[in-house]
N, C-alpha and C positions, 0 to 999 in steps of 0.2 A: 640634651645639650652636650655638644663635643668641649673638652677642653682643650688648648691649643696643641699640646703634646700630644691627646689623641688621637688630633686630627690631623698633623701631621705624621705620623707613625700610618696611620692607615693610607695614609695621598702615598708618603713615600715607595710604601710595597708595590702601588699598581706600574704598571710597565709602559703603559700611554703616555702622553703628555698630559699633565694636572693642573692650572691652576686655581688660586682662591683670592675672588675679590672681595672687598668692602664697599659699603654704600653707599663710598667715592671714588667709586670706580677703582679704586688702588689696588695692583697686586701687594698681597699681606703674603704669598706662597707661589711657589711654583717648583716642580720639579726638577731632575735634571734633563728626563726629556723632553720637558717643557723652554726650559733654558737655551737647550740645542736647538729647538726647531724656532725658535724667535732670536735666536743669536744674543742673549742678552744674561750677563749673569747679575748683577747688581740692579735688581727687576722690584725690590720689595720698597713700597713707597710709591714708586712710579705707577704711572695710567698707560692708558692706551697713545696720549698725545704722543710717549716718546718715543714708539716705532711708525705711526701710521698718521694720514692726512689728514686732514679736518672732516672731509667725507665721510670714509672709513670710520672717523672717531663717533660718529653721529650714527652710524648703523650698530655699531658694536652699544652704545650706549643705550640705544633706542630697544634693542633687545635683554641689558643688562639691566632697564627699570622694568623688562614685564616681569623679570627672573623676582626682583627685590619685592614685588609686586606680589608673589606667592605663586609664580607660574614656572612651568618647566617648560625650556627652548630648546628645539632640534634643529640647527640651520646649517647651510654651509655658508662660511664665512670667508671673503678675498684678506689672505695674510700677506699678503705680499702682488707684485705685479703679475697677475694673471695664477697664482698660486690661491689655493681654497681646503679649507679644513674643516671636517663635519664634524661640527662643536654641539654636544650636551652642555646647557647650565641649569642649574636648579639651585632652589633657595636652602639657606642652610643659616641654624643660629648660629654664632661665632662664641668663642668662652668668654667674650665679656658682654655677652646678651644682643648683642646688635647685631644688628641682619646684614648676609651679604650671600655672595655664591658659589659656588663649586664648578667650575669649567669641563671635560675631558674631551678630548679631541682624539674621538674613534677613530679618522683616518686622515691624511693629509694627500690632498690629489694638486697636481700638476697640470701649466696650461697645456694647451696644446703645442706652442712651441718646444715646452721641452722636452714633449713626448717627440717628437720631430727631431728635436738634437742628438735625441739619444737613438731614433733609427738611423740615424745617418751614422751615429759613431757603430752602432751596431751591425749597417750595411758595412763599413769600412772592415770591420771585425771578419764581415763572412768572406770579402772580397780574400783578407789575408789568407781566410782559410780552405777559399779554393784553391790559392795557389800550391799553399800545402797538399791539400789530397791529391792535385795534380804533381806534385814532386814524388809521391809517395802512393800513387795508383798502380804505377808497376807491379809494386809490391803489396799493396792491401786494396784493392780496387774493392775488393765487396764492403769492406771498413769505410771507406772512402762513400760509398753511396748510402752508407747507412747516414753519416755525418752528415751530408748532403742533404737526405731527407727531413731529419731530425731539424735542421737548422731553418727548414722552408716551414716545418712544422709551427716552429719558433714565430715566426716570421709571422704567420696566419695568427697566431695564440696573440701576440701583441695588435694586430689589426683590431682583433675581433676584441679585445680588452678595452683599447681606443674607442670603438666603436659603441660599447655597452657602457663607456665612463658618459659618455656624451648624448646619452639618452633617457628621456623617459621611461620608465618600463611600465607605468598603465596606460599609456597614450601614444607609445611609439614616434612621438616627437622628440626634438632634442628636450635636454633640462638646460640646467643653470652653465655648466661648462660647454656643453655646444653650442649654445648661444653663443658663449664669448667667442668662441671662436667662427661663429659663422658671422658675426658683428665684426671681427678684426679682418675678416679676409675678405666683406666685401668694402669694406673703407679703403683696404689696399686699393682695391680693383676700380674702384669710385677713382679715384687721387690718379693713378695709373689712365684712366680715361677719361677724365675729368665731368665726372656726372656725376648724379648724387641718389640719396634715397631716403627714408621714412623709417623709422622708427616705434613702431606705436605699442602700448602696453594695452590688454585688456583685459576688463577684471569683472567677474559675471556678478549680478546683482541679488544679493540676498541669496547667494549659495547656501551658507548654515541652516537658512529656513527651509532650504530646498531637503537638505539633508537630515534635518529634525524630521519632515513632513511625512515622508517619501523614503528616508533610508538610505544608508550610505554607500549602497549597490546602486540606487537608480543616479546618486549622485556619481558614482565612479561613471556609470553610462552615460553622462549628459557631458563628463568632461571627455571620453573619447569620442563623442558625436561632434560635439564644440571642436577637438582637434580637428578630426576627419572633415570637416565641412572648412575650417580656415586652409589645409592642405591641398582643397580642391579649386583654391582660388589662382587662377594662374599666372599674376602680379606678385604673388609673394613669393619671395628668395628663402626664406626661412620660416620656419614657425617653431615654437620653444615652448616651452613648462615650465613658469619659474619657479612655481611651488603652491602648494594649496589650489586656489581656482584663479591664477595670474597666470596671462598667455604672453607673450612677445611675439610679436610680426616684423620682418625685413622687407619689404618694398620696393622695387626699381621706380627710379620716377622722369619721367621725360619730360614733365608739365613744372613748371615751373610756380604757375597758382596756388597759391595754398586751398585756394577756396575750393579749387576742381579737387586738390586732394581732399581736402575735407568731406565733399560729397562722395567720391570715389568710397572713404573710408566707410560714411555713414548708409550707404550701397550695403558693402561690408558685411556690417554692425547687425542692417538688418536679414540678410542672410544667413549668416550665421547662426542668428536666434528666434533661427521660426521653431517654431513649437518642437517638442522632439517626445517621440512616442516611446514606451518601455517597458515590458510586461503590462502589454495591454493598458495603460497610463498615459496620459499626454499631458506633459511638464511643459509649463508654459515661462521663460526665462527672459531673461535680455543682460544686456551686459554696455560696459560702462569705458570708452575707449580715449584714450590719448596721447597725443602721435607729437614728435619731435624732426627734423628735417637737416640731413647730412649734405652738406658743410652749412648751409644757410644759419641756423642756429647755432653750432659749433661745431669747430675737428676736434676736438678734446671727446675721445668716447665713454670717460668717465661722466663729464658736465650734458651729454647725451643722452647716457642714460637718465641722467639726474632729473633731466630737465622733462623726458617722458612722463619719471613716475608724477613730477608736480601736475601736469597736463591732466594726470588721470585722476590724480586730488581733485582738479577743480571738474572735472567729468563728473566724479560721483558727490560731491557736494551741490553739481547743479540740479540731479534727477536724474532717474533711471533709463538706458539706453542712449545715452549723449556721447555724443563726438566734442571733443575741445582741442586745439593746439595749444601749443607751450609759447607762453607770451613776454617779455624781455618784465612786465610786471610782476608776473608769479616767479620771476626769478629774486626779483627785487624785494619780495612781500618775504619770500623763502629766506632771502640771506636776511634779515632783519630778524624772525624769527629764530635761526641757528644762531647770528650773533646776541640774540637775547638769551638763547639755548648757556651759549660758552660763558656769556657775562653771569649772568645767573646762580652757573654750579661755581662758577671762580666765586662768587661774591658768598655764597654761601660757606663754603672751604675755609675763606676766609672772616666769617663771622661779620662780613659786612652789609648787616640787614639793620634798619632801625625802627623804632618804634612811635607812632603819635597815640595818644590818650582820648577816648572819648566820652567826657563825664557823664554819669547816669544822676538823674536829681531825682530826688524824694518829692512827691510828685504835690503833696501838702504845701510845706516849707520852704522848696525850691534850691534844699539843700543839694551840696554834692554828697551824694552816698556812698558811689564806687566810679570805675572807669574801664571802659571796654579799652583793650588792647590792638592794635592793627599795626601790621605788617607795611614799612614802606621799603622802595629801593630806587637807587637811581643809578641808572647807566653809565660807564664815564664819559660815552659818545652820542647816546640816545635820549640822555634826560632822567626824570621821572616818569616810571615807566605805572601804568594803572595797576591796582592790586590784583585785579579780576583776570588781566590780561599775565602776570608775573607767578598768579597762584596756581593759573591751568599750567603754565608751565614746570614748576615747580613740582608739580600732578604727574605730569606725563612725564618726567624724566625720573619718576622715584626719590624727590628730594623736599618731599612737602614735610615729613617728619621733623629731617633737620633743620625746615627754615624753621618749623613751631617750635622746635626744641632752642633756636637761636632767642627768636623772642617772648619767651618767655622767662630762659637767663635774662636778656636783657631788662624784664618788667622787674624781675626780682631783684635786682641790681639797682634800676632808677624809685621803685615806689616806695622800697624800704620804708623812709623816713617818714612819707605819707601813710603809711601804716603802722608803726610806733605811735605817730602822734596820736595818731585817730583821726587825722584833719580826713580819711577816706577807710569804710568801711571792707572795700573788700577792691580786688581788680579781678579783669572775668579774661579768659582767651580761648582761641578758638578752634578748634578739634576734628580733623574731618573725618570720616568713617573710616576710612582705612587708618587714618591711625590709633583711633579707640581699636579699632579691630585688629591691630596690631602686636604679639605677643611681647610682653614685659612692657607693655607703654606705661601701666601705673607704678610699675617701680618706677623706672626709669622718671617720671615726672614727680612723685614722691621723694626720689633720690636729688634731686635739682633742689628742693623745696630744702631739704636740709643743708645743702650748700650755701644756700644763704639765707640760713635760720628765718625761714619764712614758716609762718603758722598756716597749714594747710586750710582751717575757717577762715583765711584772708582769701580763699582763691575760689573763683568758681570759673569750670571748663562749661562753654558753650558748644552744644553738639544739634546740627540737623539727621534728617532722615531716620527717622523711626524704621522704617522698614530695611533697612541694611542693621540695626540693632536685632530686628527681629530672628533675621538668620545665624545670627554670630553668635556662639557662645563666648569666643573669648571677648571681645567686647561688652557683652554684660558682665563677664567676670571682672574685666580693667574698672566698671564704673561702680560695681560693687564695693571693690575694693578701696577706691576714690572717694565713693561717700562714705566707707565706717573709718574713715584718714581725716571725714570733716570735710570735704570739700563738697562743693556744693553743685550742682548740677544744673543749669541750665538748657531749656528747648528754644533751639534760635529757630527766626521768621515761623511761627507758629501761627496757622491759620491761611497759610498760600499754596499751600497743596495737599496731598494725600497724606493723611496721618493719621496710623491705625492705632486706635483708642486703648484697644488690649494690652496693647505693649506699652504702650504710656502708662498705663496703671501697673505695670511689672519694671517701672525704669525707678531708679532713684531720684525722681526730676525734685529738685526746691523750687526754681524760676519758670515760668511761661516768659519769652519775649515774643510778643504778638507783632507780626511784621506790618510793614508800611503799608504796605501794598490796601489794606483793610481801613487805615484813618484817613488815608490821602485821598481816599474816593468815595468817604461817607457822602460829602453834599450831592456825586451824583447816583449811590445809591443806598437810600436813607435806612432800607433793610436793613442794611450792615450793624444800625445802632445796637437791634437784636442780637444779631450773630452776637457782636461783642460781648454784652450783657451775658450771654451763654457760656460764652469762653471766661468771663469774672469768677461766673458761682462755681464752673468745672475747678478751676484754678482754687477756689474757694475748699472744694470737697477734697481736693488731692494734697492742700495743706500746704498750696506754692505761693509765692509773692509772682506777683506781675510788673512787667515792663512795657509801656508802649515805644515801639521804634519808629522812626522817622515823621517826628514833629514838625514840620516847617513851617506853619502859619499859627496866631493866635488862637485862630477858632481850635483849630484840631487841639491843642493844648488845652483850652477851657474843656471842649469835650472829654478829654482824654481824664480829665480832674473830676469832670462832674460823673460819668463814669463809674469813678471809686478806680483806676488807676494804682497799682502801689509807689509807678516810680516813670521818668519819662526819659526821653533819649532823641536825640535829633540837633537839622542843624540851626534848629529856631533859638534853641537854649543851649547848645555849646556844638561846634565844627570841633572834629580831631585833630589837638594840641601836640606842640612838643612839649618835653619836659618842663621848661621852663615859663611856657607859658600855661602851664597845669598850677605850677607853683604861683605862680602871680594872681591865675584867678582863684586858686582857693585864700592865697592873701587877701584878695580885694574882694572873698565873701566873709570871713574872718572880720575885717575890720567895716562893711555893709553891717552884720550881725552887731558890732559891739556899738556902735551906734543907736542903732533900734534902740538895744537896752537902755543905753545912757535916756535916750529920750524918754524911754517910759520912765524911767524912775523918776526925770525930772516932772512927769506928767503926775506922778504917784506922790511929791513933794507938792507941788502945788495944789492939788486937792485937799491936803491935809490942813494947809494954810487956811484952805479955806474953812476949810471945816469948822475948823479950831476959831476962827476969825480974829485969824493973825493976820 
């Protein structure tokens, strides 16, 4: 682990441009030829919002949670209008333990226009200088043609640089900058003759399986066959490389149908991926295509592209070898997700996640024993947004950490005084694999606990997937270390899917909570009673308490007791409360219990009477 002086002193010496985020996206560092090439010197604090689009901010981001993720990124990334920089980032601890990343940007390339501005100042350059060597030929004529030569030299050297910047070199197609510029030059030409053209992205299906199966040579063969057969189509204006197994197509289009394009494409699609033979092997592929249409859907050729790559989302979410267009829907379904994207990290940033309570009762006495913790949020535009829907997100941008780490300060803040009293044994919250597997998570959540003098036997962490435990060491390490701290360990939804038994007997587990999914569907499969039963005495042998989750009828409750049940959860016997009304019902079981009492005693008075025969 770098200290920050360290790691600055070592950024400082490299001569690239450097920077280093956190896993809020914020520059914490940057160099200075990092400064110069973004124009920005008071950089530390700020994000990506303060130089770039919403777009842009979303690609850069989207790559900056696989980095935080434990992954290393190689891409070229747009810094500017038609400007691209081949950005390394990799993960890296920070000196106060928290994860963030290291940037360096090995090279900065130029669109194509300003390779154009600068031939033309360059032609301008030679123009002056033939006038010279013609002023000065009388006198150095053989000087003069050497000049002459040298400079035509020049001239070829920069073609031929242009030329290899805007290429593919395993496929001899353009890459990522020939495109743009074969994409800008024929929009000129479209608007100039007022016609238009097609867009399509395609993305071969199950490449990596291709490449695991068969090897990363027949996989290089299969992506110059796949060029070589789209370059033979002779409707298309361009073909590209964007990177990995992503192809881009230009299109002239006369037809105005979408539907004729469609079929034209899916013509195409299957062309393209007939079988393709390779040392002696015949790979059997298809690929996954979706097209966008100039100016019909937009002149903006940034929302063009955009609107492609959604196209080819819903291509490969429909099934393998499909053709789909880009639909004014999937634009709509798109910006509702980004703006849940933007709402989301701001609401987290800002610590504005809240908490409901979902009492667990002692499955005997009906008491309340503990309370699961959940994560709520709401939109300022959108609402109440579902958990299920706000926590993939939270997943996919590399911010699930921080929201657990928000509420679980927040548990230990509001339950406090529920756990002084005793009016609630313990509160439980919920852990996903990557952040058990996350290094320093149990300081880091041990650290919290003493913040607010919380007794770590008050807390038990809910964790699924055994089989992501079973790979990780550091994740057995973090729960290790969690249980000899007193905390207690819970296996959530236990019994809905694969769970490998070896590694359960190697986990710190206290709790089985046995999922829904199992009580909800006893009446129509009575089996189940068994299973259960099975899952009691295991739970029995490993020395755990049990929970049953999602109670909603009477029967399943009586079962769940007669059972032998340690404890119950559902929304038959408590829906997830706010605070306040956590406190009201454990009042109004407080003052239910002290009644009982009174009654029996009175019951325990009047036998004596009689007894006595008074």
């Amino acid at each position: 682990m770098l200290t920050s002086d360290e790691l600055r002193q070592m950024l400082d010496a490299l001569p690239l441009p450097v920077f280093v985020k956190d896993a809020n996206h914020c520059w914490i560092y940057g160099n200075r030829a990092f400064c110069d090439l973004i124009g920005l010197d008071d950089l530390i604090g700020r994000d990506d919002t303060s130089l770039f689009d919403e777009e842009q901010v979303d690609i850069f981001w989207r790559e900056d949670s696989l980095v935080f993720s434990g992954q290393t990124s190689t891409n070229f990334e747009e810094i500017g209008e038609g400007t691209f920089a081949l950005t390394r980032k990799f993960p890296v601890t920070l000196g106060n333990g928290k994860q963030g990343l290291i940037g360096l940007i090995i090279e900065a390339v130029v669109s194509p226009e300003d390779l154009k501005k600068t031939r033309s100042e360059f032609k301008n350059a030679q123009e002056k200088n033939n006038l010279l060597i013609a002023q000065l030929q009388s006198e150095a004529d053989g000087h003069a043609k050497h000049y002459e030569k040298r400079l035509q030299d020049l001239e070829r050297q920069r073609e031929t640089a242009q030329s290899l910047a805007q290429t593919d070199p395993l496929t001899q197609v353009g890459n990522r900058l020939g495109f743009q510029a074969d994409l800008q030059s024929l929009s000129k030409r479209c608007d100039a003759e007022s016609c238009s053209f097609t867009l399509a992205y395609i993305d071969l299906d199950n490449f990596k399986h291709i490449n695991d199966t068969f090897g990363h040579r027949m996989g290089d063969r299969l992506l110059c066959q796949v060029a070589k057969r789209l370059k033979s189509i002779d409707r298309i204006v361009s073909v590209s490389r964007l990177g990995g197994d992503e192809f881009a197509v230009l299109l002239e289009c006369t037809d105005r149908s979408t539907q004729h394009v469609e079929e034209q494409l899916q013509s195409m699609v299957d062309f393209v991926f007939q079988p393709v033979t390779e040392f002696k092997r015949e790979v059997k592929t298809s690929g996954s295509l979706g097209f966008t249409r100039y100016p019909f859907d937009t002149k903006n050729l940034s929302e063009l592209k955009h609107f492609a790559d959604l196209a080819l989302m819903k291509a490969k979410k429909a099934g393998k070898g499909r053709v789909r267009e880009f639909e004014t829907s999937d634009h709509s379904a798109d910006l509702r997700l980004r703006k849940l994207e933007v709402g989301l990290a701001g609401a987290i940033k800002k610590h504005d996640i809240s908490a409901v309570y979902q009492p667990i009762f002692e499955a005997n006495d009906e008491r309340v024993k503990g309370v699961e913790v959940l994560a709520r949020w709401t939109h300022p535009e959108l609402g109440s947004i579902a958990p299920d829907e706000f926590i993939f997100i939270a997943r996919r941008l590399g911010l699930l950490l921080q929201l657990d780490q928000i509420v679980l300060r927040r548990a230990c803040n509001e339950l406090a005084e529920f756990i002084d009293s005793g009016a609630i044994e313990y509160f439980s919250v919920n852990a996903s694999p990557s952040d058990v597997a996350s290094l320093g998570y149990a300081t880091n959540f041990l650290d919290t606990l003493r913040d607010f003098n919380m007794s770590p036997t008050s807390v038990v962490i809910e964790i699924i997937e055994t089989a992501v435990m079973e790979k990780s060491h550091t994740a057995r390490d973090n729960l290790a270390q969690l249980s000899a701290a007193g905390i207690k360990i819970a296996l959530d939804d236990f019994g809905s899917g694969y769970a490998n038994y070896r590694t359960l007997l190697d986990l710190p587990v206290n709790i089985l909570k046995v999922d829904r999914s199992l009580i909800n569907t006893i009446n129509d499969k009575p089996h189940l009673i068994d299973f259960l039963v099975s899952i009691l005495h295991m739970a029995q042998a490993l020395g755990a308490s049990t929970v049953c989750e999602g109670i909603e009828t009477e029967e399943e409750k009586v079962i769940a007791q007669a059972l032998g049940f340690d404890a119950l959860q559902g929304f038959l016997v408590s829906k997830p409360i706010g605070i306040d009304g956590l406190r009201s019902a454990i009042q109004l079981e407080a003052e239910k219990r002290a009644s009982i009492q009174r009654k029996g005693l009175n019951s325990f008075s009047d036998s004596r009477l009689v007894a006595t025969g008074r």
